[in-house]
C-alpha positions as CSV (number, residue, x, y, z in Angstrom):
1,X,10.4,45.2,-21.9
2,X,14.0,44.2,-21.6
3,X,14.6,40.4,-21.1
4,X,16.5,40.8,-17.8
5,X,13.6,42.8,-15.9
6,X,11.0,40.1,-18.0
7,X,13.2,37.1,-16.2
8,X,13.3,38.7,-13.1
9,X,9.7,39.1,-12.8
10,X,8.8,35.9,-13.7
11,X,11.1,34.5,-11.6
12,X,9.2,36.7,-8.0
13,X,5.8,36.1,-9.9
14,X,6.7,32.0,-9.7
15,X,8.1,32.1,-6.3
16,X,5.2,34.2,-4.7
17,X,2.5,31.4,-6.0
18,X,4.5,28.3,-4.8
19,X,3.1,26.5,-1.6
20,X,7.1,26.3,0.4
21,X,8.6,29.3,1.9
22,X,11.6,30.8,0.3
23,X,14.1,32.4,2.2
24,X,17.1,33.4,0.6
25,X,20.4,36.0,1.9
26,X,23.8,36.6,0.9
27,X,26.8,36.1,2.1
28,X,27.3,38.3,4.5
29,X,23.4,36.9,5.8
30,X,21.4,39.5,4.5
31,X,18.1,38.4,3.3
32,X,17.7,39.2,-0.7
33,X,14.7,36.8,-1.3
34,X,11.6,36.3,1.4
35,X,8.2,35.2,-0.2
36,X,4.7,35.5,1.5
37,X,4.8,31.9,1.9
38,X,7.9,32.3,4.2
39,X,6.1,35.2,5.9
40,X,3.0,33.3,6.9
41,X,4.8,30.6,8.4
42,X,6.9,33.2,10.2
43,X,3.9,35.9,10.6
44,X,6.0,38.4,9.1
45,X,5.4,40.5,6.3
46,X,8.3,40.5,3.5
47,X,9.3,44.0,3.9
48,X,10.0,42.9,7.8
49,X,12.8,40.8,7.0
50,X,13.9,41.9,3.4
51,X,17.0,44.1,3.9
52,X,17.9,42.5,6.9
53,X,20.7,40.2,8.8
54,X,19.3,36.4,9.9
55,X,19.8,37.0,13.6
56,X,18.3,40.9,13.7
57,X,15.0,39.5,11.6
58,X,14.9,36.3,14.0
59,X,16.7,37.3,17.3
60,X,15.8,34.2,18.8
61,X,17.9,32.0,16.3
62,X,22.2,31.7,17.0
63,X,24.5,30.8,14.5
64,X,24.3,27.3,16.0
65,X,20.7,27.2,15.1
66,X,20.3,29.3,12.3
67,X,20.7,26.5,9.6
68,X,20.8,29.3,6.8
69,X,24.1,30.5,8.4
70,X,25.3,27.3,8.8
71,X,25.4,26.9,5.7
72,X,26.8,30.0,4.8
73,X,29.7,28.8,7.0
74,X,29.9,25.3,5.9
75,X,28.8,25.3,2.1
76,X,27.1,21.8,2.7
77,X,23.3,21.7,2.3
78,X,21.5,20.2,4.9
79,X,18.3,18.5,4.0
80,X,14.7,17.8,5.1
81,X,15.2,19.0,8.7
82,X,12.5,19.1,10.7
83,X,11.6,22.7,12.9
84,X,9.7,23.5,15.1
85,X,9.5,27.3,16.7
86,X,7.4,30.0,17.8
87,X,6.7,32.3,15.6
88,X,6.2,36.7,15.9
89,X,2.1,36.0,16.5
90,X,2.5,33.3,19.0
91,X,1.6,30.1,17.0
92,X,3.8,27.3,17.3
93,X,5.1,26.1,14.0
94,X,6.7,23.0,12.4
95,X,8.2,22.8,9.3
96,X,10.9,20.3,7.2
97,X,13.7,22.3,5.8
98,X,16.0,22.3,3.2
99,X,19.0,25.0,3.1
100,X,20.9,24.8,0.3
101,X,24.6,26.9,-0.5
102,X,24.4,29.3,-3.5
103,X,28.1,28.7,-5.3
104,X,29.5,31.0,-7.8
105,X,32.8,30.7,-9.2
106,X,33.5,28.2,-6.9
107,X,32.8,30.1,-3.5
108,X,29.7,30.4,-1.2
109,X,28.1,33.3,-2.2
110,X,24.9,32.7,-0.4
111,X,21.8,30.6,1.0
112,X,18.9,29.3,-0.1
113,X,16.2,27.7,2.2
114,X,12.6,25.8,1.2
115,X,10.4,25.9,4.2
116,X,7.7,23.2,4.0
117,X,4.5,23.4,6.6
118,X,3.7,20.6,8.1
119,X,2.2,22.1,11.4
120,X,-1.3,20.5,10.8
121,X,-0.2,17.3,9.7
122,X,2.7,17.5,13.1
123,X,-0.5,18.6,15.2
124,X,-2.4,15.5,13.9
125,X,0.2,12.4,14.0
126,X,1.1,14.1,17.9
127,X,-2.8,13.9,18.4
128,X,-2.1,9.8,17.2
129,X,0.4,9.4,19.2
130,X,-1.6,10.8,22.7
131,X,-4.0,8.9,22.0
132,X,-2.1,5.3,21.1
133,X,-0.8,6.1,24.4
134,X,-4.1,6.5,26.4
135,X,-4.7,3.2,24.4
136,X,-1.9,1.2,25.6
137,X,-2.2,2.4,29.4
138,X,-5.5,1.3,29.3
139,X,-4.9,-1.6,28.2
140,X,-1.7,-2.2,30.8
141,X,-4.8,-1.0,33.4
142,X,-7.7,-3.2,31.8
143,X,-5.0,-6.4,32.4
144,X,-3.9,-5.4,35.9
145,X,-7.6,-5.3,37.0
146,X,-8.1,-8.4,35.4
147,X,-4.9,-10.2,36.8
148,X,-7.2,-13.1,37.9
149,X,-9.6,-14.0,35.4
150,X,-9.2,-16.0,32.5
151,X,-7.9,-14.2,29.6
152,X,-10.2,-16.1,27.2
153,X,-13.4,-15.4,29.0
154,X,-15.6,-13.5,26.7
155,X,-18.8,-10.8,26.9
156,X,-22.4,-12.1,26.8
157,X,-23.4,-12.1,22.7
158,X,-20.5,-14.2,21.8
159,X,-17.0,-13.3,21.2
160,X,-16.0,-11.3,17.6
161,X,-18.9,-9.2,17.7
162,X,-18.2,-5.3,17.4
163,X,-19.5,-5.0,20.6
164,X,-16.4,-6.9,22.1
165,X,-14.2,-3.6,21.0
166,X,-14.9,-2.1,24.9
167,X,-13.2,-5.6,25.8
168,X,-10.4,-4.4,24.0
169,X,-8.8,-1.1,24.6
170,X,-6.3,-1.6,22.4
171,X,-8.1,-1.1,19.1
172,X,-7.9,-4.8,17.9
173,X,-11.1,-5.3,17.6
174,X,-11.4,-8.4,14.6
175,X,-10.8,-11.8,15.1
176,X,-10.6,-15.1,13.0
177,X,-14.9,-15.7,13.0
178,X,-15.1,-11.9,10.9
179,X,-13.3,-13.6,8.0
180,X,-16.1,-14.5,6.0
181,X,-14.8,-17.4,3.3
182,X,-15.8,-20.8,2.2
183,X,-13.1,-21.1,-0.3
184,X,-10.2,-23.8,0.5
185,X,-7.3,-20.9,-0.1
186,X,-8.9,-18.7,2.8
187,X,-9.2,-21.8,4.8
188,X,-5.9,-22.6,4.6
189,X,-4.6,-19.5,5.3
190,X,-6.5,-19.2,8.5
191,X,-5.6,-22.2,9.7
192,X,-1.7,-20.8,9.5
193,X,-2.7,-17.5,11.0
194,X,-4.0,-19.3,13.5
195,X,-0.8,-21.0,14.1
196,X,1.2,-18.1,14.0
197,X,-0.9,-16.4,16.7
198,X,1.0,-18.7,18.8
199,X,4.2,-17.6,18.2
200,X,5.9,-13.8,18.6
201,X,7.1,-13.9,14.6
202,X,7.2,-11.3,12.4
203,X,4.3,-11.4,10.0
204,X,3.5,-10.5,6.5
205,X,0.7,-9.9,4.7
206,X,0.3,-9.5,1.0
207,X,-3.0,-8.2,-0.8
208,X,-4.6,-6.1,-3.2
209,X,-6.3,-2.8,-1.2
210,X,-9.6,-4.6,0.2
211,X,-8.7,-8.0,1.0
212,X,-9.1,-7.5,4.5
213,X,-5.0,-7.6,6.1
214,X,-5.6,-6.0,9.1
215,X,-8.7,-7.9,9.6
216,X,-6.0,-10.8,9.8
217,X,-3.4,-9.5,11.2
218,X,-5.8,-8.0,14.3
219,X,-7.7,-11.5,14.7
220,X,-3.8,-12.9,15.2
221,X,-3.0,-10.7,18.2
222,X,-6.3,-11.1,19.6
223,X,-5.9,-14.9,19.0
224,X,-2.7,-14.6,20.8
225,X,-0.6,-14.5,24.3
226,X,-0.4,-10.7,23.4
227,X,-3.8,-10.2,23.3
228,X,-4.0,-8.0,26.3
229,X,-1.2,-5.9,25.1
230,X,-1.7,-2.8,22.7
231,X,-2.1,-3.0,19.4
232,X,-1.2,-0.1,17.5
233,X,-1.4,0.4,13.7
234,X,0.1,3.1,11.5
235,X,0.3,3.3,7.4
236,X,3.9,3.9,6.3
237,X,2.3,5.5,3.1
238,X,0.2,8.2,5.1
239,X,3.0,10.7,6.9
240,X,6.0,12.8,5.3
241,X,8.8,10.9,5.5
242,X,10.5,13.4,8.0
243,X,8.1,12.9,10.1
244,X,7.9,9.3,10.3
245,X,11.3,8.5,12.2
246,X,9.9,10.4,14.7
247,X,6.5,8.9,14.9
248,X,8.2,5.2,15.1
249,X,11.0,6.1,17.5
250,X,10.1,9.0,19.3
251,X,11.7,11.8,20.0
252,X,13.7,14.0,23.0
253,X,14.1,17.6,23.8
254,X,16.5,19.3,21.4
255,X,17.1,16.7,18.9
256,X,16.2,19.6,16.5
257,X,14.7,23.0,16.9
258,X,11.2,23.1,19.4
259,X,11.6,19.0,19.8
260,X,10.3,17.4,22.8
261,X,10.0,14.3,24.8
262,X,7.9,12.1,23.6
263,X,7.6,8.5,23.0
264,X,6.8,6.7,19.7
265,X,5.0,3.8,18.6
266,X,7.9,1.3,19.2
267,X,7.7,2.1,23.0
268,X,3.8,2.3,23.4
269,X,3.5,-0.8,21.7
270,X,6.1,-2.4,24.2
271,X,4.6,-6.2,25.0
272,X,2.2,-5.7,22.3
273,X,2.2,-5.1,18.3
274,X,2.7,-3.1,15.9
275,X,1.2,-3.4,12.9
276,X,2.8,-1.2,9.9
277,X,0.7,-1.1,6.6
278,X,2.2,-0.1,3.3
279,X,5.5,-0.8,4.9
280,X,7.9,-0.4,1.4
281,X,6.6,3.2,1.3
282,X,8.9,3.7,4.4
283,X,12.5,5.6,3.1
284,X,15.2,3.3,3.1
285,X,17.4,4.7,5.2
286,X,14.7,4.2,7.6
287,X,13.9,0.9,6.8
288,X,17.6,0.1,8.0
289,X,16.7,1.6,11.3
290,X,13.4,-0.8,11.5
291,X,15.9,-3.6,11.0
292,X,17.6,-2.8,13.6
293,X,14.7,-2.7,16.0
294,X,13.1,-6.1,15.1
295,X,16.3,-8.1,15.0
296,X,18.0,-6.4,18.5
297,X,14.7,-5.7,20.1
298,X,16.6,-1.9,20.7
299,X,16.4,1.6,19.0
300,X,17.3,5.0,20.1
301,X,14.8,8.2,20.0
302,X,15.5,10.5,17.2
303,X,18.4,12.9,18.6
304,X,18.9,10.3,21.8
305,X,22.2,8.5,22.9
306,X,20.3,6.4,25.1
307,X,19.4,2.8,23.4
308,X,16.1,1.6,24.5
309,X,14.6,-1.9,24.4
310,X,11.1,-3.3,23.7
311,X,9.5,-6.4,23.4
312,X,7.3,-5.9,20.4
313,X,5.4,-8.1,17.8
314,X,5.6,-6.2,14.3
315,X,3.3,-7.3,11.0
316,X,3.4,-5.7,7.9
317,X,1.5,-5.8,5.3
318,X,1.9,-4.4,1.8
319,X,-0.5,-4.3,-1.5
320,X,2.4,-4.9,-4.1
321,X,3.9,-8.2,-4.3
322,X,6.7,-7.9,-2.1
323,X,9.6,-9.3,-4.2
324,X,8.7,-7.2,-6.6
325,X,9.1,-3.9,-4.3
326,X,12.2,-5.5,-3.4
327,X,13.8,-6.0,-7.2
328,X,12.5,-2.8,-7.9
329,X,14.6,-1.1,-5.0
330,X,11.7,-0.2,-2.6
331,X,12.1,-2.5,0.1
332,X,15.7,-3.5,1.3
333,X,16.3,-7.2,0.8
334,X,16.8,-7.8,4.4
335,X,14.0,-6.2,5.8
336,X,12.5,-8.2,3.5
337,X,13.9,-11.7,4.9
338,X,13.3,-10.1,8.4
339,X,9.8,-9.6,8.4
340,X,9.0,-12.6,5.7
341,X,9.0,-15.4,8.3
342,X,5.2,-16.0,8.5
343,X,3.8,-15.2,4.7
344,X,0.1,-14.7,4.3
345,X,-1.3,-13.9,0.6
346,X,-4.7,-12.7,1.0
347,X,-6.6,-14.4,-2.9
348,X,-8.7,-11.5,-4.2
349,X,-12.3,-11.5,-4.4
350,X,-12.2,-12.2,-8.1
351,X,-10.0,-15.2,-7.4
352,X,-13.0,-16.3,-4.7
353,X,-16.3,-15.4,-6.2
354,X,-18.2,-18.1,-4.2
355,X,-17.9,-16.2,-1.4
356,X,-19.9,-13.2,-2.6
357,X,-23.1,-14.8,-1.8
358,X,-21.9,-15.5,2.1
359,X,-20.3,-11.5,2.0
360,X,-23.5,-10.1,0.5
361,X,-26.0,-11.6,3.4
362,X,-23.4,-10.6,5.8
363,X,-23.2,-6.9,4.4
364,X,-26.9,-6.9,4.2
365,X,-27.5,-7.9,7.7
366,X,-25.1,-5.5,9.4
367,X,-26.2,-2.7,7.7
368,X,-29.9,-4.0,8.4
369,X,-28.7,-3.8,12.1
370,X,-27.8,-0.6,11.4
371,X,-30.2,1.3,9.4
372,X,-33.0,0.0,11.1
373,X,-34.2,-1.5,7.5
374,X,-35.5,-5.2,5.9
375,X,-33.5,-5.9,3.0
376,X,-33.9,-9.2,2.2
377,X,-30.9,-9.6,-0.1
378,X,-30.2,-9.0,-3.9
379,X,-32.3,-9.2,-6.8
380,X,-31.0,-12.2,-10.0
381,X,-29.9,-9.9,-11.9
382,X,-27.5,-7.9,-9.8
383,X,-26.3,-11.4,-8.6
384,X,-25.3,-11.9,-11.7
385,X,-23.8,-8.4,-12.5
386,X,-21.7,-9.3,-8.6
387,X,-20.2,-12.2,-10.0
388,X,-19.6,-10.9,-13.3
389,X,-17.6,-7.9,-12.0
390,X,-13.8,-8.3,-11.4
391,X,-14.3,-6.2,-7.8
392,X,-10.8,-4.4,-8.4
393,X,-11.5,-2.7,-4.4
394,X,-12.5,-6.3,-3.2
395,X,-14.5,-6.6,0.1
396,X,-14.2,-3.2,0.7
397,X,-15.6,-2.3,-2.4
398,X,-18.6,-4.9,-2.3
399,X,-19.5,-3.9,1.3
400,X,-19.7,0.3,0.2
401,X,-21.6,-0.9,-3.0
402,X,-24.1,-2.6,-0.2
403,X,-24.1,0.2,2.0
404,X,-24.5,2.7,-0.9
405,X,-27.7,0.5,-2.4
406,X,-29.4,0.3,1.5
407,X,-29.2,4.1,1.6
408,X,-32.1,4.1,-1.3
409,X,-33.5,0.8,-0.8
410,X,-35.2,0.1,3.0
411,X,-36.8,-3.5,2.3
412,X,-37.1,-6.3,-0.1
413,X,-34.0,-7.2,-2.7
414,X,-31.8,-4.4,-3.8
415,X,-32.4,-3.9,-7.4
416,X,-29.9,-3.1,-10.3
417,X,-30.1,0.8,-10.4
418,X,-29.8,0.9,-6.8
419,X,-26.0,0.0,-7.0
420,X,-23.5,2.9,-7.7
421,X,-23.0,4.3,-10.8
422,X,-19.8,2.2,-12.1
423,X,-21.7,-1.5,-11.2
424,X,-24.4,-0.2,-13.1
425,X,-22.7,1.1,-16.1
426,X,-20.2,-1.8,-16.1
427,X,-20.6,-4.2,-19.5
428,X,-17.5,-6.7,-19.3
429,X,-14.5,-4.9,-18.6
430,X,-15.4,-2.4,-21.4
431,X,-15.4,0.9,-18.6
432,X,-12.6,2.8,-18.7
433,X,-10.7,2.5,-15.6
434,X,-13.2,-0.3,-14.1
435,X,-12.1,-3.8,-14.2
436,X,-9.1,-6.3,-14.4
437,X,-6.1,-5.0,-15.9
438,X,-5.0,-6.6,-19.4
439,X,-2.6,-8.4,-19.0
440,X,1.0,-6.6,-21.6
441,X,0.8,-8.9,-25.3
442,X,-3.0,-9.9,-24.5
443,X,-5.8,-7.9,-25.6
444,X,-9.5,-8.1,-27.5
445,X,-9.5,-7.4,-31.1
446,X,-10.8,-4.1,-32.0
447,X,-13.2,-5.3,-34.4
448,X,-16.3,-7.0,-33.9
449,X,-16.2,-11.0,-35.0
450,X,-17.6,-14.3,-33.3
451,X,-15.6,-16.2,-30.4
452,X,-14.3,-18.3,-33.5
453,X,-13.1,-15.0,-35.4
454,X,-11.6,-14.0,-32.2
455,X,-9.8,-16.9,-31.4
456,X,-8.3,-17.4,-35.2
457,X,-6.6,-13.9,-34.9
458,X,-5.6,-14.2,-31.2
459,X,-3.6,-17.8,-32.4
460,X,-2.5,-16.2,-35.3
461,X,-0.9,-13.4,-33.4
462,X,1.0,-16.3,-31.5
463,X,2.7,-17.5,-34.4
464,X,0.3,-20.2,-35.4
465,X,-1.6,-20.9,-38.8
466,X,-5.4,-20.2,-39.0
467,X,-7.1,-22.3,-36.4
468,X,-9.5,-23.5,-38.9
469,X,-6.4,-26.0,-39.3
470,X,-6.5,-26.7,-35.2
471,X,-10.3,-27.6,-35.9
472,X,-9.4,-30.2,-38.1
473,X,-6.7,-31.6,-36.0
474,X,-3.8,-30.4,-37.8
475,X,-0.9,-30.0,-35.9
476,X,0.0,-26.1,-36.4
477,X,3.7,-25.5,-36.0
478,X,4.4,-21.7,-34.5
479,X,7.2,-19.4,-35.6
480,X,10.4,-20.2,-33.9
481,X,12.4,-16.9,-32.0
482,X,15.5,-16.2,-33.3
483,X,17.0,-17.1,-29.8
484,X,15.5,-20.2,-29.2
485,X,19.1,-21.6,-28.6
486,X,20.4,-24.7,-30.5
487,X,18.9,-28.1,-29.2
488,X,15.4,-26.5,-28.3
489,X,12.4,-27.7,-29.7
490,X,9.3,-25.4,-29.1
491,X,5.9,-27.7,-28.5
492,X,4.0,-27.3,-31.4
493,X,0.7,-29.5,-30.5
494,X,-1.5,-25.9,-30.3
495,X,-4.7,-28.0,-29.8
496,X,-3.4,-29.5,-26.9
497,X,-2.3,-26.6,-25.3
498,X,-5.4,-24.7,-26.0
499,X,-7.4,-27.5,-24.9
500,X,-5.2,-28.4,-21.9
501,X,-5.9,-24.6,-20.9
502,X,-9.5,-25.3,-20.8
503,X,-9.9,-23.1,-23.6
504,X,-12.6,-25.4,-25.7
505,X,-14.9,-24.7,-23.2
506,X,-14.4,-20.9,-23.0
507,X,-15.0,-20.9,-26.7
508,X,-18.6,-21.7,-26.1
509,X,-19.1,-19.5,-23.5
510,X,-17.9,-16.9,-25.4
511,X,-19.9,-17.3,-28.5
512,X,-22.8,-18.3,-25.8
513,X,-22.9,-14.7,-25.0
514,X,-21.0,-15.0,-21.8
515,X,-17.8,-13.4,-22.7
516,X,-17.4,-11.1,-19.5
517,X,-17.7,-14.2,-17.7
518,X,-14.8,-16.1,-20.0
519,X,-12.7,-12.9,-20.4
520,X,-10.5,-13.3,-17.1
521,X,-9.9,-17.2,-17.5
522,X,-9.1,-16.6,-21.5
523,X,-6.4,-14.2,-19.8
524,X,-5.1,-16.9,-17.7
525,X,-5.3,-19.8,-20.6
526,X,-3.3,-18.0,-22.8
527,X,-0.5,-16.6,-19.8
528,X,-0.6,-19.9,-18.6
529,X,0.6,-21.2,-22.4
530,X,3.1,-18.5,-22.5
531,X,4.2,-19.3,-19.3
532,X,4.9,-22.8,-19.7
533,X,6.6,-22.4,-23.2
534,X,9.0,-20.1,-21.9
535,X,10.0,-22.7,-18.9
536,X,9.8,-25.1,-21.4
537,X,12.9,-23.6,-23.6
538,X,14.9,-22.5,-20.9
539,X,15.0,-26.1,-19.0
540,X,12.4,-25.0,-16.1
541,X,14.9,-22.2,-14.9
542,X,13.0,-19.5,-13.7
543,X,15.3,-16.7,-14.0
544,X,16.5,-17.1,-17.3
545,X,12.5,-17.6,-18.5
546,X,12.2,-14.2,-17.0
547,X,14.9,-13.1,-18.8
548,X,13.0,-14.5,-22.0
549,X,10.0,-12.7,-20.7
550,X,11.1,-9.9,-20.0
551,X,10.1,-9.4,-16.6
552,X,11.6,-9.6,-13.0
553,X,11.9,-13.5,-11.7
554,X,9.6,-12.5,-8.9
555,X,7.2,-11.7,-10.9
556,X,7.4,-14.6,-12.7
557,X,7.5,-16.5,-9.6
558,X,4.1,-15.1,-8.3
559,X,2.6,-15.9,-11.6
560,X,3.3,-19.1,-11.9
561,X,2.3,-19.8,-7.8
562,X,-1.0,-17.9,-8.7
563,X,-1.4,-20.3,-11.8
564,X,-0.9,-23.6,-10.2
565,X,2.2,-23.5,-11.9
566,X,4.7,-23.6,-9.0
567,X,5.7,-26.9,-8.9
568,X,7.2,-27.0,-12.5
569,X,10.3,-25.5,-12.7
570,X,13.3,-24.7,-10.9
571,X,15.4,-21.5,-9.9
């Protein structure tokens, strides 16, 4: 078969399978191209509009709201524009759009549109947005009938029970008590939350997925003056980003095709909060908009002239270390300082494994409650698998693990192969995809050898001689890098430094048999070594040890605040 017929067909056989409708004419605005996609959005069958001019296929659309004539007339591509319009079988539909001018030689020869359907996922966030709306009038109702009681008084059964949810219509349901935590860090961080609930400050939250940040950030609104005011919630991360503006703003009739009036979160939230998760997965040009609204309390609706104000409380909270999403261009460096005032970091469960005794009997009990069973609690030896495991999903991940273990066990202590597969197959990090992440430079030695084996070759890949010499107390002097800079003097006491990290001690429980217990500190000896020598030969500035490092300087900040390293150098 001749190569130009062979192209040709590939090139229908491709756009007939793709997902997007493809609408293409000429330029006198005669369709050349229509796929089935395009005709199931439109119900149309090809050969309906094939053949034919824009406006005699679609006699509802103008030239002023055809956008494939537009650009016909224009020659500038207009992007992700949202749609929505009846189409020949009656079913509304909503679709982002992007028309782009075919050139040739220099002229317009042409149009090219990609249809994308987002009808269900329109119907669905409108659905949201009804509903956040019943939500917030009930609660503007819920605190007019109760004008004259006291806004702290609290249901029989004690306050931060599930049950207090009918209390509080405007799905905040957590507060301070449902953090579960003995550990110091937690404490502390409570304590500020607290303190913050006092205020009307923007709020951030940093933690890994699991952690429990809207936990937090809903038992600070309902610790607050705002209590009685909504609280609505939306992840950044979860909507097409055409949609979104639209969704936070709102919208009016005839900012684009089949629009309507409708009100977004900013102005149900009004008096209240609004709590945006994954917040650096919002576009930037967006993000800009967001500014705008927390710092001038005013926004317009997408398509609107009309500025409108609000008195809203917004908290974000992200699960990647926000200067990081900021050096890496995903957050804008003012939003950034905007919604940074009060800074929570959520420690993960790894960092707090005393807890998981107090988290498991919690877990236990409410799903007791709810199964209508008598677990008494774990057995020893999946105790000891708990606080062996790094928990990479955190709370989350230990309360489904609990929930998944009561769905086969109805009384006594939940035994090992009642867990889910992964705990059950887990052996010290050794499951692919299960576990702590290595940290880059760090890693176990692929052959098998004693703790004493393993720590001659992990010092010898540092630049020291064979530990056998740190044994005997001789002072091991490392290789120097070529850029150590005239004037520097590298520390060279190894011993010290290993046994300053505490790593004597990890030794033994290695060799003792316990080396999925000593894995994550031998991680954080050995960074915290690294970490100190590179401060150490660039003067305690922290952007030029980065540079050493290779790595951003707020990364390098976080580790050295998660290491107890913080107060050492200087920016």
């Amino acid at each position: 078969m001749p190569a130009g017929p062979l192209t040709h067909e590939w090139l229908l056989h491709i756009l007939e399978t793709i997902d997007e409708g493809i609408h293409a004419v000429d330029r006198d605005g005669i369709t050349i191209l229509y796929n089935r996609a395009a005709g199931r959005l439109d119900g149309l069958a090809p050969e309906d509009v094939l053949g034919k001019h824009v406006l005699e296929a679609f006699p509802s659309l103008g030239h002023d709201t055809s956008t494939l004539l537009q650009v016909l007339e224009t020659g500038r591509a207009i992007r992700n524009r949202a749609q929505t319009y009846t189409n020949y079988l009656g079913f509304k539909v909503h679709t982002v759009n992007t028309t782009l001018p075919i050139v040739s030689g220099g002229e317009v020869v042409g149009a090219l549109e990609i249809a994308k359907d987002l009808t269900q996922v329109k119907r669905l966030s409108e659905q949201v947005l009804d509903l956040q709306a019943q939500v917030a009038s009930g609660h503007r109702r819920a605190v007019t009938r109760g004008a004259g009681r006291d806004p702290g008084s609290r249901a029989p059964g004690g306050a931060g029970r599930a049950g207090d949810a009918g209390e509080r219509p405007g799905g905040a349901v957590y507060q301070f008590s449902h953090f579960i935590s003995q550990d110091p860090r937690v404490a502390d961080i409570k304590r500020r939350a607290q303190r913050a609930a006092t205020t009307t400050s923007p709020v951030l939250v940093y933690g890994e997925t699991g952690t429990g940040k809207e936990l937090l950030v809903q038992a600070i609104h309902n610790a607050g003056p705002r209590r009685g005011s909504p609280f609505l919630a939306l992840n950044c991360a979860a909507l097409p980003a055409p949609l979104l503006e639209g969704i936070l703003f709102g919208t009016v009739r005839g900012s684009f095709t089949g629009a309507e009036d409708r009100p977004g979160l900013f102005e149900l939230a009004d008096g209240g909060t609004l709590f945006l998760d994954e917040i650096q997965s919002m576009p930037l040009e967006l993000q800009a908009k967001l500014l705008r609204a927390l710092q001038e309390g005013e926004f317009m609706r997408v398509g609107d002239t009309r500025v409108r104000h609000v008195q809203v409380r917004v908290m974000a909270a992200m699960n990647r270390w926000p200067e990081q999403e900021v050096a890496e261009g995903r957050l804008r460096e003012d939003l950034f300082y905007r919604i940074n005032v009060v800074r929570l970091d959520l420690p993960p469960l790894r960092d707090r494994r005393g807890d998981l005794p107090l988290l498991v009997a919690h877990f236990v009990e409410k799903w007791n409650g709810r199964f209508g069973t008598q677990v008494t609690g774990v057995t020893a030896e999946v105790s000891r698998r708990f606080a062996e495991y790094p928990w990479p999903g955190n709370v989350r991940e230990l309360e489904n693990a609990i929930e998944a273990a009561m769905n086969l066990v109805t009384s006594g202590d939940i035994p090992m192969d009642a867990l889910p597969a992964h705990l059950r197959e887990w052996c010290g990090g050794q499951r692919a995809g299960v576990g702590e992440r290595t940290k880059p430079g760090i890693g176990l030695s692929p052959r098998a050898g004693t703790a004493a084996e393993v720590r001659d070759e992990a010092v010898r890949d540092a630049g020291a001689p064979d530990a056998r010499g740190l044994d005997a107390g001789v002072r091991a002097t490392p290789r120097v890098p070529q850029d150590a800079g005239q004037g520097e003097r590298p520390d060279t006491n190894w011993v010290s430094s290993l046994r300053e990290a505490g790593m004597d001690g990890l030794w033994a429980r290695l060799d003792g048999g316990t080396g999925a217990l000593a894995w994550p500190a031998i991680q954080a000896a050995f960074e915290r070594i690294v970490l100190q020598r590179a401060l150490a030969r660039s003067g305690g500035n922290v952007k030029l040890a980065a540079q050493r490092l290779g790595i951003p300087r707020q990364t390098l900040q976080y580790r050295l605040r998660q290491l107890g390293l913080a107060g050492t150098r200087r920016l």
